[in-house]
C-alpha positions in Angstrom: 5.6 -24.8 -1.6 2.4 -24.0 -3.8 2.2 -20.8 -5.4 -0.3 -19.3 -4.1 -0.1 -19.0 0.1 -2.9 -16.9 2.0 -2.0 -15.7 5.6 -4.7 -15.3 7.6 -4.9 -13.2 10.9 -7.4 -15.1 13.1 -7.4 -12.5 15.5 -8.3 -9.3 13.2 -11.6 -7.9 13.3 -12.0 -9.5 16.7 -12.4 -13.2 14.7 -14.5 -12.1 11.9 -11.5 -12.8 9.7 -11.8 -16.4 10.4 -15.9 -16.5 9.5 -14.8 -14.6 6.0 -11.7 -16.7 5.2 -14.5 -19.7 5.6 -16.5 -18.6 2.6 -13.9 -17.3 0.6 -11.6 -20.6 0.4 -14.8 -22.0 -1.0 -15.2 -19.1 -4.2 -11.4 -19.7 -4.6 -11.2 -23.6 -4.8 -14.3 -23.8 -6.9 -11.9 -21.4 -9.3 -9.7 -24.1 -9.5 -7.0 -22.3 -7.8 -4.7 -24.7 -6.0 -3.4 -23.1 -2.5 -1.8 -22.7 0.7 -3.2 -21.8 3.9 -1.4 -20.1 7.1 -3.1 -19.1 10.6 -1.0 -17.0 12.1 -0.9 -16.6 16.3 1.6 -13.7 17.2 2.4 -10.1 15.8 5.1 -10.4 13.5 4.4 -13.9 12.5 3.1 -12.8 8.9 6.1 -11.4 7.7 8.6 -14.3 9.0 6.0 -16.9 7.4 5.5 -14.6 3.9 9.5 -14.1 3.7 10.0 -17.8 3.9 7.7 -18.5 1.5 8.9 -16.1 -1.1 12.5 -17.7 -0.1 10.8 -20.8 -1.2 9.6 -20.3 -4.4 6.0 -18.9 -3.5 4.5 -16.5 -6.4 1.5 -15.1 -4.8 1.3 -14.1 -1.0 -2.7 -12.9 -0.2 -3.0 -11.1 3.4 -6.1 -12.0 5.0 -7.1 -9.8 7.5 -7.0 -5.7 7.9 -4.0 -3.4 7.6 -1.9 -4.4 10.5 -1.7 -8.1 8.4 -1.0 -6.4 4.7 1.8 -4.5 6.2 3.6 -7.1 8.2 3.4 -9.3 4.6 4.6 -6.1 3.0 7.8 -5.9 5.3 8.4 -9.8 4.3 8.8 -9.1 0.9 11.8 -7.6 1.7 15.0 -8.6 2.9 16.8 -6.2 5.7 18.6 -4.5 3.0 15.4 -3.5 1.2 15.8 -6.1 -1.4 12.4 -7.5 -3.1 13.1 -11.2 -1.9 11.1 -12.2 -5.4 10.8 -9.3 -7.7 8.4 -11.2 -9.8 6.2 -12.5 -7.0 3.2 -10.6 -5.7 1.2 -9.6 -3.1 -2.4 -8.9 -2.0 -5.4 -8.5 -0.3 -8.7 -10.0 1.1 -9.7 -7.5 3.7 -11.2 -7.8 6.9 -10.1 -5.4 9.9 -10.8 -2.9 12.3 -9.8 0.1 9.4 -9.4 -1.6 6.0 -8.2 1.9 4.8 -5.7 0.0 2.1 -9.0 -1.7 0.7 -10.4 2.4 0.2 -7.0 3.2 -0.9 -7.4 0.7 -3.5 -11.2 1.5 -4.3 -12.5 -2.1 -3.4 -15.7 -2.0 -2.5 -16.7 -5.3 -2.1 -15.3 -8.9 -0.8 -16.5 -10.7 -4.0 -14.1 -7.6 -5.5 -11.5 -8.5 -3.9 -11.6 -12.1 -4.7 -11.8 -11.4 -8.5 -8.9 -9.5 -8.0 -6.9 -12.3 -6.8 -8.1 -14.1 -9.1 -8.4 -12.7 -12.2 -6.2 -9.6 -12.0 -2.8 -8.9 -13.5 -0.1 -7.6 -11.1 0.4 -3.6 -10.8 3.8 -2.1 -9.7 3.2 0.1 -7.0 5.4 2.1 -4.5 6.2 1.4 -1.4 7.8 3.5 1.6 10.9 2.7 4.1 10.8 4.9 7.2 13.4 4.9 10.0 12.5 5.6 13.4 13.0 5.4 16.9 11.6 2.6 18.7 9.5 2.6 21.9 12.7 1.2 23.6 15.0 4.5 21.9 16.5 1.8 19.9 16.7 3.0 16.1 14.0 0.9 14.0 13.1 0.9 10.1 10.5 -0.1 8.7 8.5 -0.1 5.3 4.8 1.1 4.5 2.0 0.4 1.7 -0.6 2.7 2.6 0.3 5.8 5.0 2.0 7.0 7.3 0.8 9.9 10.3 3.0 11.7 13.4 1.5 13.3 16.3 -2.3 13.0 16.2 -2.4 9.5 14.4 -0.1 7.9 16.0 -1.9 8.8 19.4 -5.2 7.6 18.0 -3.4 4.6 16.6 -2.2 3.7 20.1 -5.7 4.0 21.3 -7.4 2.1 18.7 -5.1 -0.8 19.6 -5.2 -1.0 23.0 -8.5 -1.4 23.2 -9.1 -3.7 21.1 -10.0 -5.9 23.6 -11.6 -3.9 26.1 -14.6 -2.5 24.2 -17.4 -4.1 23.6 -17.8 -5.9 20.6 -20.8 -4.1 18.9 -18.8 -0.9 18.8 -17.6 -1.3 15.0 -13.9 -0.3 13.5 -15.2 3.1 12.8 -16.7 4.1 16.2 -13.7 3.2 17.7 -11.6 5.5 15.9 -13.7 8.0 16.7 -13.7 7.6 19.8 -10.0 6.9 19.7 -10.0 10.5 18.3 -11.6 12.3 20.5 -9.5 10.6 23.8 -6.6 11.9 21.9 -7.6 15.4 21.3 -7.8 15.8 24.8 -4.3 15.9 25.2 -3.9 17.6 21.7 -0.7 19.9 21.3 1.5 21.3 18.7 5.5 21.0 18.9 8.0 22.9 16.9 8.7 20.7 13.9 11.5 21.1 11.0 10.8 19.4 8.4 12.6 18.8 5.4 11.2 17.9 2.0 13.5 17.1 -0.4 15.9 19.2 1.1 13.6 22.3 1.8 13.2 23.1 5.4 10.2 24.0 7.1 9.8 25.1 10.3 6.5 24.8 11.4 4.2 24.1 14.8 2.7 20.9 14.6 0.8 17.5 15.9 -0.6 16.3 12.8 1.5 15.1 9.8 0.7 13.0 6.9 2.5 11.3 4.4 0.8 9.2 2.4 1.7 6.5 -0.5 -2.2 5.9 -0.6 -5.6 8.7 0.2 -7.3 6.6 3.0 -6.2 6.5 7.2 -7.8 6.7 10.5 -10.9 4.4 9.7 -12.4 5.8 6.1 -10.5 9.5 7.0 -9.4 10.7 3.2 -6.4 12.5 4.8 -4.0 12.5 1.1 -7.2 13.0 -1.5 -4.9 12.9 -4.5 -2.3 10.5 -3.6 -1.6 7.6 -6.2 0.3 4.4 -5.6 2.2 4.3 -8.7 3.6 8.4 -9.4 7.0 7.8 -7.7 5.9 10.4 -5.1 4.7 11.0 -1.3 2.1 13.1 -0.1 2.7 15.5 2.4 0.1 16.8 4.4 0.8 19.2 7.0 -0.8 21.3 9.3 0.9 24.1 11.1 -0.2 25.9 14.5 -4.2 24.4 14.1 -5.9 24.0 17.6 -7.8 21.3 19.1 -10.8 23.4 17.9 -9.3 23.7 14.2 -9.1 19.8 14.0 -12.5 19.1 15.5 -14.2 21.5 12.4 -12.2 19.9 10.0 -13.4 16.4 11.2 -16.6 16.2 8.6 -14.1 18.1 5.9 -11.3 15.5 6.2 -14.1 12.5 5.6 -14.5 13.9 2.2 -11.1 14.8 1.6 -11.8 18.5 1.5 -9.3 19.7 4.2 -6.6 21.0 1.9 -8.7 24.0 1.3 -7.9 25.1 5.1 -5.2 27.7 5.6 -3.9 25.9 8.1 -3.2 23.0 5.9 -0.8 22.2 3.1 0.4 20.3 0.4 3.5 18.8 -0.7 5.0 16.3 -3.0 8.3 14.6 -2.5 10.4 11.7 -2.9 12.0 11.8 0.5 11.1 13.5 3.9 12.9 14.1 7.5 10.7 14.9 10.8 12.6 16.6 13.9 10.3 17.5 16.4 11.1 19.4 19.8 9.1 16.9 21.8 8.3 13.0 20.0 5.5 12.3 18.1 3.8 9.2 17.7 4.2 7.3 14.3 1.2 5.5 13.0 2.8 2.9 10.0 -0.7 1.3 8.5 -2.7 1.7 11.4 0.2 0.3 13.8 1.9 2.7 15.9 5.5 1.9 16.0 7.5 4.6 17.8 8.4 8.2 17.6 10.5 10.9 15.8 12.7 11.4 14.8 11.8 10.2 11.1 13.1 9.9 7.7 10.8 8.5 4.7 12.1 7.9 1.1 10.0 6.1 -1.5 10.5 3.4 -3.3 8.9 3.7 -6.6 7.5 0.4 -8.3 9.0 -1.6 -5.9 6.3 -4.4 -4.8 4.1 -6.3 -7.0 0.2 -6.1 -6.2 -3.2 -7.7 -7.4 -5.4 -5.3 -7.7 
């Protein structure tokens, strides 16, 4: 096993992945840096094939694709008992998806970035989230997250966004489709009773859109968690109670910027671990992947994965 193994999601960004892993592998072997290559062909297949390679002695596991491929590598650097598999081993990113919101997160702006990050770059602890949930089948399901995490709205425009990823045309671009993905979902917009608990503080609140966030960018280039930071130990909690269809359509342009906290109808919280109980489920968006429903508990793990950045 060489140190160094980049997984690559052929399929992501409707095969553009495959046209940038082509030019990349060239800046990287001219680098001198000597490395492993894996195509994967079904969900899932990223985290078996990272896990193993950690297992093996791997030191360096790069995701190649968009956030759907980062997170499944996340969840292989950990066993099912939430045990780094190689504490000292690290992960990272060359993006290229429908969203890339990790790649905002992270304040890359550029693919020759991202390469000097992998290649140049010391490794930064950063926190990392475990949810459990319930599956689409009722069956209890946990999971962990990198980037953020959304109930009610975003899991809806999640769904969306995935299922038609291959029905829409191709020259509609990552971040018309969530828009449009939006919209289709406001249409059957509406609020729950939700009790929350944050740290042990109940709220009690009326609800479809819930954020909690490990990093500030969701939903296509949406800053929903403008001051969230990867490394603090801490979750952001963004939570709106009893806004309308027509509140969330204003806040739109706001929410681009980051400037929706100034809303009454929105708020702000910091915690280490959170519980969702809603009245009727809500959709969970892990990472731009929607994975079931609530009800939901959160925790973070501070410092808990190794990442080039």
């Amino acid at each position: 096993m060489k140190e160094t193994l980049f997984i690559i999601n052929p399929a992501s960004a409707r095969g553009a992945t495959l046209r940038v892993w082509a030019e990349a592998q060239k800046e990287i072997a001219a680098a001198g840096i000597d490395f492993a290559e894996h195509l994967t062909a079904q969900p899932g297949e990223a985290k078996t094939v990272a896990r193993g390679a950690l297992c093996d002695g791997a030191r360096r596991i790069i995701a190649v694709g968009g956030d759907g491929t980062l997170s499944e590598v996340t969840n292989g650097y950990f066993d099912d008992d939430g045990r780094a598999i190689n504490s000292a081993a690290a992960i990272g990113l060359l993006p290229s998806g429908t969203g890339s919101d990790f790649r905002r997160s992270l304040g890359s702006t550029s693919r020759a970035e991202s390469i000097g990050a992998l290649l140049r770059s010391k490794p930064r602890l950063i926190d990392v989230v475990r949810v459990e949930f319930l599956q689409p089948d009722g069956a209890s399901g946990s999971r962990f997250f990198i980037n953020v995490a959304s109930f009610g709205l975003g899991g809806d425009v999640s769904q969306l966004v995935n299922r038609w990823r291959h029905t829409l045309p191709r020259w509609i671009g990552g971040n018309a489709r969530f828009t449009a993905a939006a919209i289709a979902a406001l249409l059957h917009y509406n609020n729950v009773a939700v009790v929350l608990r944050v740290d042990g503080r109940e709220l009690r609140i009326n609800s479809n859109l819930i954020v909690v966030a490990n990093g500030r960018f969701a939903g296509g280039g949406m800053m929903l968690a403008p001051q969230a930071e990867f490394d603090d130990g801490l979750l952001d909690v963004i939570v709106t109670d009893k806004a309308t269809r027509l509140d969330v359509i204003r806040e739109l342009p706001r929410i681009k910027r980051g400037s929706h906290l100034k809303s009454p109808k929105v708020s702000q919280l910091r915690a280490i671990e959170v519980s969702i109980n809603s009245a009727a489920p809500m959709a969970i968006d892990l990472d731009g992947e929607m994975v079931g429903y609530t009800p939901a508990r959160l925790k973070v793990l501070p410092s808990a994965i190794r990442f080039l950045v």
